[in-house]
C-alpha positions as CSV (number, residue, x, y, z in Angstrom):
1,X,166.0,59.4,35.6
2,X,163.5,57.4,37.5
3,X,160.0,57.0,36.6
4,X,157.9,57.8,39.5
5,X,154.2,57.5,40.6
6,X,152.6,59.4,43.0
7,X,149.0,58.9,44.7
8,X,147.1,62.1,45.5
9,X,144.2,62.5,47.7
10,X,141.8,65.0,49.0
11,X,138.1,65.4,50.7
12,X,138.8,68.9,52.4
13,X,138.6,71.6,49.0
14,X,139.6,68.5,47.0
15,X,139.9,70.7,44.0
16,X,141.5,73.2,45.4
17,X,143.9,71.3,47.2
18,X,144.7,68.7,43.9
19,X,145.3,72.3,42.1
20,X,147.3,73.0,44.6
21,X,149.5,69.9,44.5
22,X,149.3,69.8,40.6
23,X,151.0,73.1,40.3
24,X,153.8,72.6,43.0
25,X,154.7,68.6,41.5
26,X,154.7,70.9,38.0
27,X,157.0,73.5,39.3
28,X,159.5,71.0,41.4
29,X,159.3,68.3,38.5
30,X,158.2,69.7,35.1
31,X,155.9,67.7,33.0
32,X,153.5,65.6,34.9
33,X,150.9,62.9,33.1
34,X,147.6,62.8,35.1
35,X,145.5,60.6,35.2
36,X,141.7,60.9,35.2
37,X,140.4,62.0,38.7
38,X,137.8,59.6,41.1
39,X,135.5,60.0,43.6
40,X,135.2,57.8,46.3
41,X,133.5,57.2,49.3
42,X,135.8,57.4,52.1
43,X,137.0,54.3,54.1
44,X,137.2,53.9,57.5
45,X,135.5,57.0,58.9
46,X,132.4,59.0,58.1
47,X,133.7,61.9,55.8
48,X,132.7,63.9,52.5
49,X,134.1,62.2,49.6
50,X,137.4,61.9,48.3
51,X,138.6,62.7,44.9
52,X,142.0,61.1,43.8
53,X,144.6,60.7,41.2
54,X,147.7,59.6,39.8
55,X,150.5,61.5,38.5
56,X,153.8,60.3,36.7
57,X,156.8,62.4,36.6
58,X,160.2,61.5,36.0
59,X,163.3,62.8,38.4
60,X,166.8,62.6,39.6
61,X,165.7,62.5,42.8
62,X,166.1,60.1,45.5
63,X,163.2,58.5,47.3
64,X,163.4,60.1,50.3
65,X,164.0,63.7,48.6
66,X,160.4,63.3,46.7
67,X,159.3,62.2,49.9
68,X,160.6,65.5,51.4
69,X,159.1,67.5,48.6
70,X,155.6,66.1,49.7
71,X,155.9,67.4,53.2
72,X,156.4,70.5,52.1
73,X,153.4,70.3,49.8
74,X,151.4,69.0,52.0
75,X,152.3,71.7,54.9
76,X,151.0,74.7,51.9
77,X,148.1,72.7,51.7
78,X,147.5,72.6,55.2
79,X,147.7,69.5,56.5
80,X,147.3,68.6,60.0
81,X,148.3,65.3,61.0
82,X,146.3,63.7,63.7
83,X,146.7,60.3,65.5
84,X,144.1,58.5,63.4
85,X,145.5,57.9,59.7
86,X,141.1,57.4,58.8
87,X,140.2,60.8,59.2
88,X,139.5,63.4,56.3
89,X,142.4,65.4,54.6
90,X,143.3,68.7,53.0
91,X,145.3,66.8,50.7
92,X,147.6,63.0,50.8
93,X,150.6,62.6,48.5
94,X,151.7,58.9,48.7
95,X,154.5,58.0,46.4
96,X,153.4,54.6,44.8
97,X,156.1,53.7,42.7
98,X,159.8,54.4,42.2
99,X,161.1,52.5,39.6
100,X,160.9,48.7,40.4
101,X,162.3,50.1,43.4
102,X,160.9,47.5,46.9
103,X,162.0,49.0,49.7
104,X,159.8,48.9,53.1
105,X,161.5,50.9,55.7
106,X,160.0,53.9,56.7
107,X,159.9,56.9,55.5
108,X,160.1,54.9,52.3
109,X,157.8,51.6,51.6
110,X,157.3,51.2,47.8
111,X,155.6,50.0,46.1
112,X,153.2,51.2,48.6
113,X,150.8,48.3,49.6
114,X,147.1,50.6,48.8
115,X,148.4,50.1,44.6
116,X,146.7,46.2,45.3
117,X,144.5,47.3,48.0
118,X,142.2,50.4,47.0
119,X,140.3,50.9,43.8
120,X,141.3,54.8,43.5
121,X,144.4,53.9,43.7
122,X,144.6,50.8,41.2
123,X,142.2,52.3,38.4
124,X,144.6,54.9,37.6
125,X,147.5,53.1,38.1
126,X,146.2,50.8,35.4
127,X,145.2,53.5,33.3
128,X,147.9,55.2,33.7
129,X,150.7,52.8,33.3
130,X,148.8,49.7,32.3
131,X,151.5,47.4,31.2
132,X,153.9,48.7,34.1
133,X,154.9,45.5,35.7
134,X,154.1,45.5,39.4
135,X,157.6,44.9,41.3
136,X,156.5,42.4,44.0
137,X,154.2,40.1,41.7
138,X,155.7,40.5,38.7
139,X,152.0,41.5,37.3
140,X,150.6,44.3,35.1
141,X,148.8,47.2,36.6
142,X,146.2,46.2,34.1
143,X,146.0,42.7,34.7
144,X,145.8,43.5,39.0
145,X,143.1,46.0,37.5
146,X,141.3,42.9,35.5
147,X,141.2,41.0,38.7
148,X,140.0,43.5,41.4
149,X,136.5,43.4,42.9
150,X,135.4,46.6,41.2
151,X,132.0,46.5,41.9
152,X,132.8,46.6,45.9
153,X,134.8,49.7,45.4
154,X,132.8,52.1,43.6
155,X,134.5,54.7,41.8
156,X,132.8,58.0,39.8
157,X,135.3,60.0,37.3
158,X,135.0,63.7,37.5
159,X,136.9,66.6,36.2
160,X,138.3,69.3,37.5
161,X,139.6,72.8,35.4
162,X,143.4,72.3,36.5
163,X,143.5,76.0,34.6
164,X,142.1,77.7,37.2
165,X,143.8,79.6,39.4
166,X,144.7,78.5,43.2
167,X,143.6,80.7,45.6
């Protein structure tokens, strides 16, 4: 079984839509381990703001099949791709990690390259898997964490009632 990370994103019904994806990674993959949920501003566009996530699950499955699984979660969530990857979303599933799997050939690049380079993205990484060794610098998640410029990326925790229902 591989230990997998997954990034999840939203600033269109962001609760909605991280229910949304919560319950279908539960019902594909079974027990899930979330970590806490941040608001961001978003980057490279004017937009609302984003609220995002980590998840760890473990599975069977091959890269390319959890990436297939995303699609299709991101299709119930609605998501229209457009031409311009800075533009708001219904909801973004980005698988970080697989493993110490490095593989960078579409569809599948991990570890995906926004781990080191966005704030909602490394914070719960390191919370999440803090001494998980990083498979291209052979760092912790914490100690990347340690050494980001925080206080450029501001980052808000809020919470969201993952028991109510998605409608």
């Amino acid at each position: 079984m591989a230990v997998v990370y997954l990034g999840l994103g939203s600033n269109l019904s962001p609760e909605a839509n991280l229910r949304l994806a919560i319950d279908e990674l539960s019902k594909r993959y079974g027990e899930l381990t979330i970590s806490a949920i941040y608001r961001s501003s978003a980057i490279g566009f004017r937009g609302e703001d984003f609220l995002n996530l980590v998840v760890r699950l473990q599975t069977g499955e091959s890269p390319l099949a959890i990436c297939d699984e995303i699609e299709e979660i991101h299709n119930l969530a609605g998501r229209v791709r457009g031409s311009d990857q800075w533009e708001s979303r219904a909801l973004d599933i980005d698988l970080l990690l697989y493993d110490d799997l490095i593989k960078d050939k579409r569809p599948i690049r991990v570890p995906r390259d926004d781990i080191l380079q966005y704030s909602f993205v490394l914070r719960p990484m390191a919370e999440l898997a803090p001494d998980t060794i990083h498979p291209v610098t052979g760092r912790t998640m914490l100690e990347h964490w340690q050494e980001f410029d925080a206080p450029s990326h501001p980052l808000e925790i809020v919470s969201i009632d993952w028991k109510k229902s998605v409608s």
